[in-house]
PABA-18544 format. One line per field, with one value per atom (N, C-alpha, C, O): residue number from 1; residue in one letter; atom name; x, y, z. Coordinates in nm, 3 decimals, padded with zeros to 5 digits. Atoms other than C-alpha are relative to their C-alpha. Layout:
BEGIN
nr: [NUM|...]
rest: [A|...]
atom: [CA|...]
X: [X|...]
Y: [Y|...]
Z: [Z|...]
REM end
This chain:
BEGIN
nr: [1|1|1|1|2|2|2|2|3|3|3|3|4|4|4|4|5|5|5|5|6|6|6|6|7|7|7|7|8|8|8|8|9|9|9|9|10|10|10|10|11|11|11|11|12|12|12|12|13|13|13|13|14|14|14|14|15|15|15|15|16|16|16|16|17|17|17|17|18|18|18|18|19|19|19|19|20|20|20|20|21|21|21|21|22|22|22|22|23|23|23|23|24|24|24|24|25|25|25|25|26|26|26|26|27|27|27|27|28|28|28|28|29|29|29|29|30|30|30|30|31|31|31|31|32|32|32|32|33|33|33|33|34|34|34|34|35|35|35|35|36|36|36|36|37|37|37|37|38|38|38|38|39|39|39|39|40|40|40|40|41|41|41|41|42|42|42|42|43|43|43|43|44|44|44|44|45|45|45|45|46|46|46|46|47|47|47|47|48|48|48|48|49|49|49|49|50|50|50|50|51|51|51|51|52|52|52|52|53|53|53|53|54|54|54|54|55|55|55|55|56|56|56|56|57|57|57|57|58|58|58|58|59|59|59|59|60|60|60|60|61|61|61|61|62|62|62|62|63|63|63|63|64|64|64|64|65|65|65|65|66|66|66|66|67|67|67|67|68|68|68|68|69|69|69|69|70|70|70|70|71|71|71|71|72|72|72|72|73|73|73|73|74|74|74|74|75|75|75|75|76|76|76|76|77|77|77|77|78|78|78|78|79|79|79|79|80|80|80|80|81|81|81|81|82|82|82|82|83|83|83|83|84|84|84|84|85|85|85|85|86|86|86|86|87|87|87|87|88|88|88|88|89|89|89|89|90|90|90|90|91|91|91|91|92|92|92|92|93|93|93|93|94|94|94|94|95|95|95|95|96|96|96|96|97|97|97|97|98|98|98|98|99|99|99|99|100|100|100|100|101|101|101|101|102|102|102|102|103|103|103|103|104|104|104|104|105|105|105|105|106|106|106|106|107|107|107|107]
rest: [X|X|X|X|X|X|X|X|X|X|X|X|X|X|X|X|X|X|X|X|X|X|X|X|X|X|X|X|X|X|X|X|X|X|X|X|X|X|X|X|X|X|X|X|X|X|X|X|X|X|X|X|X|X|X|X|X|X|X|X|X|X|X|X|X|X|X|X|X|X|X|X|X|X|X|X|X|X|X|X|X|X|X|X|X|X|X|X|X|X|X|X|X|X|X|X|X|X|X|X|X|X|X|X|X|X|X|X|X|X|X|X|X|X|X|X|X|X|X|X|X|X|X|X|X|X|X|X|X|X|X|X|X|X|X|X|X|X|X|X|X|X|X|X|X|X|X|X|X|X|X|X|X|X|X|X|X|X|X|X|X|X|X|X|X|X|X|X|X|X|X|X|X|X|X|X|X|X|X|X|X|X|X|X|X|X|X|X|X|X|X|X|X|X|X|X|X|X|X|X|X|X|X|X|X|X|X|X|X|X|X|X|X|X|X|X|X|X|X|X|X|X|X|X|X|X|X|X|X|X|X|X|X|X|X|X|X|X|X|X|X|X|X|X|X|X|X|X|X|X|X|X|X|X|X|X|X|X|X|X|X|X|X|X|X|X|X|X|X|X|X|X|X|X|X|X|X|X|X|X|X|X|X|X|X|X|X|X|X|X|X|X|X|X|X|X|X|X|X|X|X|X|X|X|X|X|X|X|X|X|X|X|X|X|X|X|X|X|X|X|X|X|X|X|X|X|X|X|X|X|X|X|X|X|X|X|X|X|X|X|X|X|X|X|X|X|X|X|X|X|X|X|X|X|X|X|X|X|X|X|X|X|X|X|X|X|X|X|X|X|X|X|X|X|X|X|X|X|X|X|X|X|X|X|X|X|X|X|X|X|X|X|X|X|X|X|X|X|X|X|X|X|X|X|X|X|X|X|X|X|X|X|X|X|X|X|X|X|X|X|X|X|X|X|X|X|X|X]
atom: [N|CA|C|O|N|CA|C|O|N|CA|C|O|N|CA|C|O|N|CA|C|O|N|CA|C|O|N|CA|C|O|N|CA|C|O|N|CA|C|O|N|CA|C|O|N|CA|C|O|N|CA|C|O|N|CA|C|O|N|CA|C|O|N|CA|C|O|N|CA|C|O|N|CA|C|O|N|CA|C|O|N|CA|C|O|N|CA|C|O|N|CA|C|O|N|CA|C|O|N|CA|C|O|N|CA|C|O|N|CA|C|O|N|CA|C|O|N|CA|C|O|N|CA|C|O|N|CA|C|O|N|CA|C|O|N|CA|C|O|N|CA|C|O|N|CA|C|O|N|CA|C|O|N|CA|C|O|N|CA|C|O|N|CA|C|O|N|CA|C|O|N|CA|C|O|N|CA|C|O|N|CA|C|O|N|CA|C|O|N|CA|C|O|N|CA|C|O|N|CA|C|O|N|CA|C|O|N|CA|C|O|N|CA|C|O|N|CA|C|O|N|CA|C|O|N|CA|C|O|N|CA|C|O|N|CA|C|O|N|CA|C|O|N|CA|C|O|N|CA|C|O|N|CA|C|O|N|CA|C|O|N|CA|C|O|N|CA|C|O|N|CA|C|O|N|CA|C|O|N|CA|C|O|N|CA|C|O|N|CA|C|O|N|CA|C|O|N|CA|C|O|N|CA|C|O|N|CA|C|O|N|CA|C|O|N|CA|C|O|N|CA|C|O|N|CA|C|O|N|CA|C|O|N|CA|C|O|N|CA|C|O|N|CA|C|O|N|CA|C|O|N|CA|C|O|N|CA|C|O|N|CA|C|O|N|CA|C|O|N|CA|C|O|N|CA|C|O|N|CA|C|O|N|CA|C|O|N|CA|C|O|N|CA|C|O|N|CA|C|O|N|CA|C|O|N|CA|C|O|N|CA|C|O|N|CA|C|O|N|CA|C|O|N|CA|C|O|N|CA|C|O|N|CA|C|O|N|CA|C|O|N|CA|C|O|N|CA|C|O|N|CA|C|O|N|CA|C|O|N|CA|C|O|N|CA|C|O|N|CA|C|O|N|CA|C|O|N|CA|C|O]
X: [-00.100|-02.434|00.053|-00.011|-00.064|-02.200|00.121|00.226|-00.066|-02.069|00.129|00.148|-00.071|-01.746|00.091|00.143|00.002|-01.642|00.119|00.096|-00.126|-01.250|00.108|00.079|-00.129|-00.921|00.075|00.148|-00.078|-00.795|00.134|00.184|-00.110|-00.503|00.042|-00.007|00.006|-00.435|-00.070|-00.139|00.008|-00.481|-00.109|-00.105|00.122|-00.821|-00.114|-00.197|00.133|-01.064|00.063|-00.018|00.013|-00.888|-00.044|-00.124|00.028|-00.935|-00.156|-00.222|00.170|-01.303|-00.050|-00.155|00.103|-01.372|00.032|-00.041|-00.034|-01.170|-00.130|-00.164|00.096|-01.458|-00.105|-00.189|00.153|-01.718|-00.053|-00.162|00.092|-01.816|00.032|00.108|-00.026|-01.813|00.042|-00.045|-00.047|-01.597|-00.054|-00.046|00.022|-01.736|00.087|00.081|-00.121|-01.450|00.038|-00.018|-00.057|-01.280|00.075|00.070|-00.059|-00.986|00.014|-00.066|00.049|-00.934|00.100|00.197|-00.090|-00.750|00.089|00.082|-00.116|-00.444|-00.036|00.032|00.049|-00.644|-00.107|-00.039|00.059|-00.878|00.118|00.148|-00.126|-00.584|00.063|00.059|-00.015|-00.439|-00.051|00.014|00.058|-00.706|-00.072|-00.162|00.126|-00.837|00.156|00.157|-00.151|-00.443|-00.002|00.093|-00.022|-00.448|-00.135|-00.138|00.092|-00.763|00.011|-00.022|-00.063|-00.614|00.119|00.148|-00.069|-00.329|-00.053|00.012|00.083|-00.556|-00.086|-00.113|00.074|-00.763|00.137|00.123|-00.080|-00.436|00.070|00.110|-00.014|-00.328|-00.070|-00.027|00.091|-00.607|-00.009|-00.047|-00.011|-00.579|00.178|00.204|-00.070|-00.240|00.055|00.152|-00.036|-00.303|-00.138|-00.205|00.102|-00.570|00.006|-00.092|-00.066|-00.331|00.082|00.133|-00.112|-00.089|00.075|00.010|-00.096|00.212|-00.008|00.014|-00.050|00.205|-00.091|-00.062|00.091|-00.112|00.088|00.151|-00.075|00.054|00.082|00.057|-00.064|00.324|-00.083|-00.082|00.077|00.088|-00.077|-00.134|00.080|-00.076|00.096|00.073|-00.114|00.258|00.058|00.142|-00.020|00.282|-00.107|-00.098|00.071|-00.009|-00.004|-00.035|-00.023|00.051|00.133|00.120|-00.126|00.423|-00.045|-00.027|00.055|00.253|-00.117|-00.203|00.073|00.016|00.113|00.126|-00.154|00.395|00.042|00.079|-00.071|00.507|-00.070|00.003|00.116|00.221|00.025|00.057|00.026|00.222|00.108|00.097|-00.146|00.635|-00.032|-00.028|-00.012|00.567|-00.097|-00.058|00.060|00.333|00.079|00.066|-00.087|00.587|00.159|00.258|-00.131|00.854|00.081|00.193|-00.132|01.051|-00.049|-00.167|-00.032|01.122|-00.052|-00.129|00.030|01.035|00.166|00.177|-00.166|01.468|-00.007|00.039|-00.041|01.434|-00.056|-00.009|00.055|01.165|00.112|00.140|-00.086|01.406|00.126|00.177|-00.168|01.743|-00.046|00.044|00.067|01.513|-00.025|00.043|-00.005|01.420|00.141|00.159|-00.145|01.803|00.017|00.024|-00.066|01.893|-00.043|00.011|00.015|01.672|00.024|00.063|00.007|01.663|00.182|00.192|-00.084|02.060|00.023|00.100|00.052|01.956|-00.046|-00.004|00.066|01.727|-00.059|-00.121|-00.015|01.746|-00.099|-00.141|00.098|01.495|-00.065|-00.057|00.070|01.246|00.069|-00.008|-00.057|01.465|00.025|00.068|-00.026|01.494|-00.083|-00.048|00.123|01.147|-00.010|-00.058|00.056|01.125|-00.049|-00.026|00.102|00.865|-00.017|-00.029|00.000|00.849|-00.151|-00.262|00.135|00.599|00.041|-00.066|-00.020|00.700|00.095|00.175|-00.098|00.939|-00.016|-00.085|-00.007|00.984|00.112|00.226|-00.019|01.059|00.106|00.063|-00.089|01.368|-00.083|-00.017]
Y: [00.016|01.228|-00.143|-00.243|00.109|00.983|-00.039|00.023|00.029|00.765|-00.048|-00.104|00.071|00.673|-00.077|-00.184|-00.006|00.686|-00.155|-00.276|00.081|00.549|00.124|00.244|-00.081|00.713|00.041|-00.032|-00.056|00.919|00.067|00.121|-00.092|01.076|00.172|00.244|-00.168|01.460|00.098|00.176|-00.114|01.661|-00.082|-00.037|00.053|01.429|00.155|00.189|-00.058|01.695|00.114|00.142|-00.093|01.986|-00.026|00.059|00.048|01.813|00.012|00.101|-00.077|01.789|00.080|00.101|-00.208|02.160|00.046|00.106|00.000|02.152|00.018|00.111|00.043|01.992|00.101|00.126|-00.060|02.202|-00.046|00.004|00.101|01.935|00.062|00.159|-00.028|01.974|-00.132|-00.213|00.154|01.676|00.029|00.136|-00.016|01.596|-00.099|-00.218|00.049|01.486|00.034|00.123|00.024|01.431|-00.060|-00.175|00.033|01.385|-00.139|-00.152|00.172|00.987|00.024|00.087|00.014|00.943|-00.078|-00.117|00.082|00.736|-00.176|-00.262|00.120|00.421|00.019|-00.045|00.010|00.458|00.012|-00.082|-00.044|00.617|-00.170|-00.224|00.081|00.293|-00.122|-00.201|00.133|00.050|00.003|-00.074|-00.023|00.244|00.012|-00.021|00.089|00.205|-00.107|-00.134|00.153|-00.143|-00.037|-00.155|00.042|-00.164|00.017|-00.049|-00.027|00.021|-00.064|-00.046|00.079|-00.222|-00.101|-00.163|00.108|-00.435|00.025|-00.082|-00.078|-00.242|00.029|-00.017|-00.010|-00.150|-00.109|-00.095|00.137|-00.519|-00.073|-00.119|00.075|-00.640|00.084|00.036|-00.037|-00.365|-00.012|00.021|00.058|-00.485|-00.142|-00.168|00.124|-00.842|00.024|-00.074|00.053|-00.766|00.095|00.139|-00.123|-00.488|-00.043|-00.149|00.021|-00.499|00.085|00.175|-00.085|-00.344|00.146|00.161|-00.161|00.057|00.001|00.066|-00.042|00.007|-00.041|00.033|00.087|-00.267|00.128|00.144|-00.069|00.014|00.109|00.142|-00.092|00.257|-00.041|00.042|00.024|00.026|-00.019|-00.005|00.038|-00.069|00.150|00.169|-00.129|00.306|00.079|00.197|-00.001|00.315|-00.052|00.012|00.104|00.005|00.090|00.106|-00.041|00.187|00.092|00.056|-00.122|00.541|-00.089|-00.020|00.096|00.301|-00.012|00.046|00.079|00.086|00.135|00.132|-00.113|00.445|00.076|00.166|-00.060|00.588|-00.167|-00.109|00.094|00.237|00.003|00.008|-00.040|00.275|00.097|00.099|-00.122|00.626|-00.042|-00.012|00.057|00.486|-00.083|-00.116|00.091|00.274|00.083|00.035|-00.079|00.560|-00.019|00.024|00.059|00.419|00.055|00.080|-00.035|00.522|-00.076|-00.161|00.045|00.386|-00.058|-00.177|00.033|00.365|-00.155|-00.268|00.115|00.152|-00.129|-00.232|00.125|-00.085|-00.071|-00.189|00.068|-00.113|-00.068|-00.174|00.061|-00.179|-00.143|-00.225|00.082|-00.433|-00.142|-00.244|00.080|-00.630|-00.042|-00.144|00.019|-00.585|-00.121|-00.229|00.053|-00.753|-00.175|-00.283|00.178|-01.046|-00.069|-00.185|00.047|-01.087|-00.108|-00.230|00.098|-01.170|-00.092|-00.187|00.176|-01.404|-00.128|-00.244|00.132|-01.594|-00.021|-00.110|00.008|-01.480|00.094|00.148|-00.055|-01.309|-00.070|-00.189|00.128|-01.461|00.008|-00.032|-00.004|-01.417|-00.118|-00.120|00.166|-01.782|-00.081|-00.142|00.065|-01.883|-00.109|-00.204|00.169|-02.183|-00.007|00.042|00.039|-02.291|-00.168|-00.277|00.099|-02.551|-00.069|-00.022|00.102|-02.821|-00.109|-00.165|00.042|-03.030|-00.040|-00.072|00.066|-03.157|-00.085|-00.070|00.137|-03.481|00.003|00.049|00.005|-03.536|-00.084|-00.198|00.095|-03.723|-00.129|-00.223]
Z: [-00.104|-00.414|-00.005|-00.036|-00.012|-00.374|00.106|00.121|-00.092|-00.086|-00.035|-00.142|00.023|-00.029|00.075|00.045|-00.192|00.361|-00.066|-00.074|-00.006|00.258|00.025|00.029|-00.001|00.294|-00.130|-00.197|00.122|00.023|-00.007|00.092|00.013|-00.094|00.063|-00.024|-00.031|00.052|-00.035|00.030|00.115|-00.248|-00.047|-00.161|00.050|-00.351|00.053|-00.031|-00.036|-00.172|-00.091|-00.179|00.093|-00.367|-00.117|-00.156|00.113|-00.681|-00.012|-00.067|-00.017|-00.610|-00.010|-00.070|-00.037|-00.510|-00.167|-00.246|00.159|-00.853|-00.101|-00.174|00.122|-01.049|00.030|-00.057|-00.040|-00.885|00.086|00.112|-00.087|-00.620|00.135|00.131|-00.085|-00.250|00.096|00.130|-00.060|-00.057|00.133|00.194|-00.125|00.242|00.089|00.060|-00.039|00.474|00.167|00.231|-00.155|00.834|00.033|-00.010|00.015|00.980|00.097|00.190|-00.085|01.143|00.074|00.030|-00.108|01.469|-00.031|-00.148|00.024|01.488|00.000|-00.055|-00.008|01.569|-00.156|-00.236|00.090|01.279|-00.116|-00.190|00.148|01.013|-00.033|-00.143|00.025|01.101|-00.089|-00.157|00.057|00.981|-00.087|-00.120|00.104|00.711|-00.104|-00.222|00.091|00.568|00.022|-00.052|00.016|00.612|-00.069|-00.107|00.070|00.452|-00.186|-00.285|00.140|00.158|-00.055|-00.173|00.038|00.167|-00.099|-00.184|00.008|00.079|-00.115|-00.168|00.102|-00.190|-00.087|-00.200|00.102|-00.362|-00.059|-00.175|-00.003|-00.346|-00.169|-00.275|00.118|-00.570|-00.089|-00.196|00.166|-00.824|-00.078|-00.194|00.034|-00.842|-00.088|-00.159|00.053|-00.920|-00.099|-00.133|00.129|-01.181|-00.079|-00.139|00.053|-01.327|-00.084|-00.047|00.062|-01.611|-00.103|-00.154|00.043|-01.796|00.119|00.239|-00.057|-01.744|00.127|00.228|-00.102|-01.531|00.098|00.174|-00.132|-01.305|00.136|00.256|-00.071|-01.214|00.089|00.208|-00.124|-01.126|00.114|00.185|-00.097|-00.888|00.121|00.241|-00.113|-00.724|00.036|00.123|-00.116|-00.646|00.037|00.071|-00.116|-00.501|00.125|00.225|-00.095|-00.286|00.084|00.206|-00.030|-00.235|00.111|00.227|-00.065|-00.092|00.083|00.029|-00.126|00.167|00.100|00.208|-00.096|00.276|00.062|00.179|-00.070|00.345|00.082|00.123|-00.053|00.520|00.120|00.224|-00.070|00.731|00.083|00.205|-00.118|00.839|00.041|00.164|-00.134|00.948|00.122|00.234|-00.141|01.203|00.065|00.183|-00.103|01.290|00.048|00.104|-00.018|01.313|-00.088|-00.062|00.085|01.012|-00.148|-00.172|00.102|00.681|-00.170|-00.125|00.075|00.317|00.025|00.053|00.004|00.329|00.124|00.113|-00.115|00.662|-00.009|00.039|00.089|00.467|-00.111|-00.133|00.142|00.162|00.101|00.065|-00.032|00.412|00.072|00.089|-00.106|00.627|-00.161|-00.168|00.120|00.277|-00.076|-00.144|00.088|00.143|00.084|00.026|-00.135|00.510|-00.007|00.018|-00.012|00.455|-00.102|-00.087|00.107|00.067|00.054|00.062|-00.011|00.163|00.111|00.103|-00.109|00.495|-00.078|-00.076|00.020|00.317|-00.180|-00.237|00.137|-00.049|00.010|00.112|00.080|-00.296|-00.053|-00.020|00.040|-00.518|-00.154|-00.241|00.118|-00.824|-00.074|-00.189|-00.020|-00.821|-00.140|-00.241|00.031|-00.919|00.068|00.006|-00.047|-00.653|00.050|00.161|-00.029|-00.596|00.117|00.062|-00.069|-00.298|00.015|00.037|00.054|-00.353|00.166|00.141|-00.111|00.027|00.052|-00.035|-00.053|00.250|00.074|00.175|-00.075|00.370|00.110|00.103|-00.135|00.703|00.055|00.039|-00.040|00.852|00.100|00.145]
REM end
């Protein structure tokens, strides 16, 4: 047996019964769902930054399917994330730049 008491994907416990195994599973209230996605923000995060090429992508749509799971708790859309990022990239830019601010001196 093996623990694992995290939040999985939907279709993870069919996959299981798949192999032959038996998932043992329950569903989390709205206060827990919450902080067991932000925990996976956070878990998909770091296989992001220690990810690369084809992997990389697949980690940034893992991270992606979290961001969208996180707006619907907030009533909003993956679309209303992307128009909310368009909105500021042209406020206050993007990082397309590369600059890197090293300090500002003070009047």
């Amino acid at each position: 047996m093996q623990t694992y008491n995290k939040l999985v994907r939907d279709k993870i416990p069919e996959i299981i019964k798949g192999n032959g195994e038996m998932p043992i599973t329950r569903v989390l209230d709205d206060d827990e769902y919450k902080a067991e996605l932000e925990k996976k923000l956070n878990e998909e995060y770091l296989e992001v930054i220690k990810a690369k090429g084809k992997d990389r992508i697949e980690e940034l749509a893992d991270m992606l399917e979290v961001i969208k799971a996180l707006a619907k708790l907030e009533n909003a859309t993956l679309d209303d994330v992307i128009t909310v990022a368009n909105n500021k990239a042209a406020k206050r830019g993007a990082f397309n730049d590369k600059i890197f601010l090293e300090k500002v001196i003070e009047k």
